[in-house]
N, C-alpha and C positions, 0 to 999 in steps of 0.2 A: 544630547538626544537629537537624531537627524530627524525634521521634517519630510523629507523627501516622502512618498510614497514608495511602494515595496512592487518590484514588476517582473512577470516571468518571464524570462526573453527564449528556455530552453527547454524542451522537455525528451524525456527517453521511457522507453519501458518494453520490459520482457514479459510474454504471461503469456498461461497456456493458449491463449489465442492466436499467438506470433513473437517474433521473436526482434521484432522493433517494433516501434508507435504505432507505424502507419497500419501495420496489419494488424496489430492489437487492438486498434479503434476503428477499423471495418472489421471485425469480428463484434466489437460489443454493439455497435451500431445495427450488426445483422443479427443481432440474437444468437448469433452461435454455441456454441460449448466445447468447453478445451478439459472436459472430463474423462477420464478414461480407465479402465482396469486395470489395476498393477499386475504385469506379468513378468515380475522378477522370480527370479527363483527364492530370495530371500522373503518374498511376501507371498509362497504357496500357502505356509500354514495358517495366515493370516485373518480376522474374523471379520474383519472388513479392508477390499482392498482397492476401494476408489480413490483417484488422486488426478487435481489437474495439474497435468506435467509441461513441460514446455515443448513444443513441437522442433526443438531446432538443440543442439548441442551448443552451450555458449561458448565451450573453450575452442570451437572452430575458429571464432573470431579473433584468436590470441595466436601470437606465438606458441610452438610447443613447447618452447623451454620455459616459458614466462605461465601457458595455464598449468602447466604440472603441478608446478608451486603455489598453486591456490586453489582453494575448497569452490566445490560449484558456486556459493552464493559470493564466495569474492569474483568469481569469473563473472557474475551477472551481474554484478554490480558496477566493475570497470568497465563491460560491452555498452551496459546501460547510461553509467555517465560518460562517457565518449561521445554516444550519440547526441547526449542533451548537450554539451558542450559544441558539438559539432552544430546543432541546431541554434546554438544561443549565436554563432559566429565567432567563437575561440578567442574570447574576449581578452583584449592586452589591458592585464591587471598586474598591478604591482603583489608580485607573492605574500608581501605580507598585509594584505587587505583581501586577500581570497582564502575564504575557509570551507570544508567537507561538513556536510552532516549527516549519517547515512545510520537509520536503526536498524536494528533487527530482533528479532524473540529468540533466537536460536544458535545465531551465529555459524559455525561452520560444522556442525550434527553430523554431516553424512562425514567428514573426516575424522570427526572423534570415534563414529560408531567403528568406519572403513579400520582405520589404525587399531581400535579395543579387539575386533575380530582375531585382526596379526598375532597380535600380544598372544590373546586367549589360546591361540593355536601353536602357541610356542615355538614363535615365528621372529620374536623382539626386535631381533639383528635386521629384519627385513623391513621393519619399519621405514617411513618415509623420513629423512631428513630437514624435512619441510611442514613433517606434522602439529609443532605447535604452532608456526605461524597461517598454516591452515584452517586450525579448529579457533581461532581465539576473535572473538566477537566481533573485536574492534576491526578483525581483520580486512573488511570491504572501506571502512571511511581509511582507514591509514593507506593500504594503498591505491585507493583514488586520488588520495592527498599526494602521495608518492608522483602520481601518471600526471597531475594537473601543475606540480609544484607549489601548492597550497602552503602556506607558513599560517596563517591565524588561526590555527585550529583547525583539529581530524577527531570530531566526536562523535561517540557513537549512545544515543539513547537507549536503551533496553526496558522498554515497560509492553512487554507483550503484544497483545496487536494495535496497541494505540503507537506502537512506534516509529511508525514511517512518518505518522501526522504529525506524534511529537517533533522529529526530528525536521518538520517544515516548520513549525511553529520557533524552535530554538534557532533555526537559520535567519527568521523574521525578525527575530528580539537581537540577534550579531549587528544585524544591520541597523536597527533603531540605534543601538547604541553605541555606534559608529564603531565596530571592531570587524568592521569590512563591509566594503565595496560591493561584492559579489558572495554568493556563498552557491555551492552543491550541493544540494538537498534530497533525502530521501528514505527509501526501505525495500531492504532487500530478506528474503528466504529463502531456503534450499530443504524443506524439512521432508522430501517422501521418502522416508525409509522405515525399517521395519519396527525400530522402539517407537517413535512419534506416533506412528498409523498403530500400533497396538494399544498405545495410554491412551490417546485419544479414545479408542474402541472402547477400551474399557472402562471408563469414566461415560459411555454411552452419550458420546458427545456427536457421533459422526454418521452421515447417512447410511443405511442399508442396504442400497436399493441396488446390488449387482445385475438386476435383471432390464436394467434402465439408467445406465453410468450419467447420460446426457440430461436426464429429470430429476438427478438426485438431489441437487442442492437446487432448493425452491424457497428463498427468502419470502417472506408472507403469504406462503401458501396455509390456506387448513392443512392439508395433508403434508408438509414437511416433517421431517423426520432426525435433524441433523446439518451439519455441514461437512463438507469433503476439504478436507486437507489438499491445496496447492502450495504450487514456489513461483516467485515472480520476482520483479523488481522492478522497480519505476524512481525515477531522479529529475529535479528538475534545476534550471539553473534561477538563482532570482537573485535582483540586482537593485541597488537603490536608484530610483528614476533617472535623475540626473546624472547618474552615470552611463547607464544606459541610452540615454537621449544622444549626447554628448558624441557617443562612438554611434550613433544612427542605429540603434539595433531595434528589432522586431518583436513587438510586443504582443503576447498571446493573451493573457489578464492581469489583472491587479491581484496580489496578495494583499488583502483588505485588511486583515483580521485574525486573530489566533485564541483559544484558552486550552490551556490545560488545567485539572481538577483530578481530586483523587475521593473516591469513599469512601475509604476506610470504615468497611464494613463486611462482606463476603466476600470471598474470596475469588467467588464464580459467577455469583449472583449481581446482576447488574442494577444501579438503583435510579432509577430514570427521574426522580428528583436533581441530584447532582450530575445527570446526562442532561437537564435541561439546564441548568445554570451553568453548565460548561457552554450550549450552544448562546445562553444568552450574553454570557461574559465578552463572547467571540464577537457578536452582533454587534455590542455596548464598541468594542476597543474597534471595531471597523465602519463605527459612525451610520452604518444601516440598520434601519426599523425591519420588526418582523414582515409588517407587508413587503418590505422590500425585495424579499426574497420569494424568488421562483423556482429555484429547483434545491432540493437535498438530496444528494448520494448520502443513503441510507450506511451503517454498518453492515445490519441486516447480513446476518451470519447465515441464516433458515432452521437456529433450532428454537424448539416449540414455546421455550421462555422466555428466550432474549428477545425474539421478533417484536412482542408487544411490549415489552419493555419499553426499548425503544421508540416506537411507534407513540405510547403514551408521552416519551420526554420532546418526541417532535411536536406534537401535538399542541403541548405545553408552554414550550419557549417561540412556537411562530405560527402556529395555526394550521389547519388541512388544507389552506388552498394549494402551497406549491406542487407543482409536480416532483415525485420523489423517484427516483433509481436504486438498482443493487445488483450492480454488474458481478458480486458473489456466485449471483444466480448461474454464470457461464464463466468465471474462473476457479470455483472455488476458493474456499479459502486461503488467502497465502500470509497470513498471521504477522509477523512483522514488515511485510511488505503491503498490507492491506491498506493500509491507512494513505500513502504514497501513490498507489495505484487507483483507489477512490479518488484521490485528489487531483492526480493527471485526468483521470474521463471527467470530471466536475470542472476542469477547464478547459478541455477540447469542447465541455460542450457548450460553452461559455462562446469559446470560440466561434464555431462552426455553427450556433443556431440549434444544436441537433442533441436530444436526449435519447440516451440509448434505453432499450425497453429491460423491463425486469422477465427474464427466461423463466418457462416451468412455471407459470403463476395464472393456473387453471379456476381453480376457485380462491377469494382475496377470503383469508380468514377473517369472520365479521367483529374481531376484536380489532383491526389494523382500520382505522378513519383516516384513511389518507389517501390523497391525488395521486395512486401508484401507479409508472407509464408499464404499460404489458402492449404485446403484439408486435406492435413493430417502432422503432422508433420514432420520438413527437419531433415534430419542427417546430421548435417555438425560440423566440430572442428571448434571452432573460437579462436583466442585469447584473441581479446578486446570486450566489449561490452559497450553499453548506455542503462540506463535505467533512463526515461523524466518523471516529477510532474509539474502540472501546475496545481494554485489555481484559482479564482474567488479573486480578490484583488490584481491581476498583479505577486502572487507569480511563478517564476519561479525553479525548482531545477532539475540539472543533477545529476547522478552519474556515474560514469566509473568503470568497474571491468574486471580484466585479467585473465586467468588461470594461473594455478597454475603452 
């Protein structure tokens, strides 16, 4: 078991706010919103068609021989750890002490859907030669594995939206237990197309509100109605201390802390019992007290049962004083990527002093007792923070990170 402490030296991320970090965190920093109408043709007949998309095409970034042969969320997924690599300082790591970790809920959807179309249209032959290593889950950690030269492992988590978290949290436990140096951490989606944004709709999970795409997704608002299905991806790199010391690199936080928990109980329904003993577990293994923490990046999805759900299990394992965020509020949802992308704004803003505000949160529904930031971003130093993943299949995942 390495003592070392756990250090992020890298981070990267895509989301409908931009299409790197920097823009992605002056966007949540300004409240903005990467919300917007799906005006595909394949989503005219659709019963609800908001989605935040990415403002930037990722396979610009690639070769085009190299994005052909991969489904959007593998293309965001390589732009995204590139960048966090590039930010960590392209650290000289023996390959087989660097390993990927990268979830996702969906895997590569738009190429399973893209390809089923072909088929259906009796088109077979014209299939993409590239189609299963497109569609197949694994496919973003293997080849980021591929691009970094990684040998300790390319795994990929799949527990629904907790799994960008989980997949921070399993990078954490690589390195305690000495099976690498450095690991790439993260979670990536690609999910706007026309079966997801219909099951969603019709499982009456998703916001309504066409007449106001930028207010639809309101995390602890009374008036919430839903969450909006986005895609994003965020990776960061983290490294055992001493490693990172050693080569002089630049440290943004500590990874303090991790739990994962399951409830085995609803399938949908989320049980803010076992969402508090996941944040407490996290707390317990990263040696900080409830008081100690000041800020939670919320889940906070913005549909009408999960909000207080949650609300209740923060409540429960640290108290209402911290300031709480839910940058959902302006990317929408990006379900296996969510958990990844909570966890980058919950260290930038560790970082930088700076809580980004909760968007759309006009009136605070008076079941939510919490220190929730609205308007404009707070300036405040914290030293611990929480960032919450909660899947659909009882997945629970905290993380804890401290300043530096």
């Amino acid at each position: 078991m390495v003592r070392d402490r756990i250090v992020v030296t890298g981070i990267g991320a895509m989301t409908p706010l931009g299409g790197d970090l920097a823009t992605s965190w002056e966007g949540l920093l300004a409240g903005a919103s990467g919300v917007v109408i799906v005006e595909d043709e394949w989503a005219r007949e659709l019963p609800v068609r908001l989605a935040g998309r990415l403002p930037v095409d990722p396979g610009v970034s690639l070769p085009r021989k190299d994005a052909r042969k991969l489904d959007r969320c593998e293309q965001m997924a390589m732009v995204t750890a590139r960048e966090a690599w590039a930010d960590a300082g392209r650290p000289e790591v023996d390959p087989q002490r660097l390993a990927v970790v990268i979830g996702t809920g969906y895997g590569g959807v738009q190429s399973t859907l893209g390809q089923h179309r072909i088929v259906e249209a009796g088109n077979a032959r014209r299939m993409s030669p590239h189609a299963i290593i497109m569609l197949m889950a694994n496919g973003p950690a293997a080849w980021v594995s591929i691009d970094l030269g990684a040998r300790a492992g390319a795994r990929t988590p799949i527990s629904a939206c907790a799994s960008g978290a989980e997949a921070i949290s399993i990078a954490m436990e690589m390195i305690q237990l000495d099976l690498a140096d450095v690991v790439v951490a993260g979670g990536v989606e690609a999910p706007v197309d026309n079966l997801p944004l219909a099951a969603f709709a019709q499982m009456r999970a998703l916001s309504t509100r066409h007449d106001d795409p930028a207010a639809a997704s309101r995390p602890f608002d009374v008036d919430r109605d839903g969450f909006v299905l986005g895609e994003g991806a965020a990776v960061v790199v983290l490294e055992r201390e001493g490693f990172a010391a050693a080569r002089g690199a630049r440290v943004h936080a500590v990874a303090a802390g991790a739990s994962v928990n399951s409830d085995a109980a609803d399938i949908t329904t989320a049980d803010p019992v076992n969402q508090a003993r996941a944040i407490s577990t996290a707390l317990r293994r990263a040696g900080v007290l409830p008081t100690d923490i000041g800020l939670v990046h919320a889940h906070a999805t913005s549909t009408p049962v999960g909000d207080p759900l949650e609300a209740e299990a923060i409540a429960a394992a640290i108290g209402t004083h911290p300031a709480v965020t839910a940058t959902k509020s302006m990317t929408g949802h990006t379900l296996g990527a969510a958990g990844a992308i909570g966890a980058v704004a919950t260290i930038c803003a560790l970082r930088d002093g700076l809580i980004p505000p909760v968007r759309n949160l006009d009136r605070l529904d008076p079941e939510i007792k919490l220190d929730v930031v609205t308007g404009v971003a707070r300036r405040e130093r914290v030293h611990a923070a929480v960032a919450n993943a909660f899947g659909f299949g009882g997945h629970n995942a905290t993380l804890v990170f401290t300043a530096v």
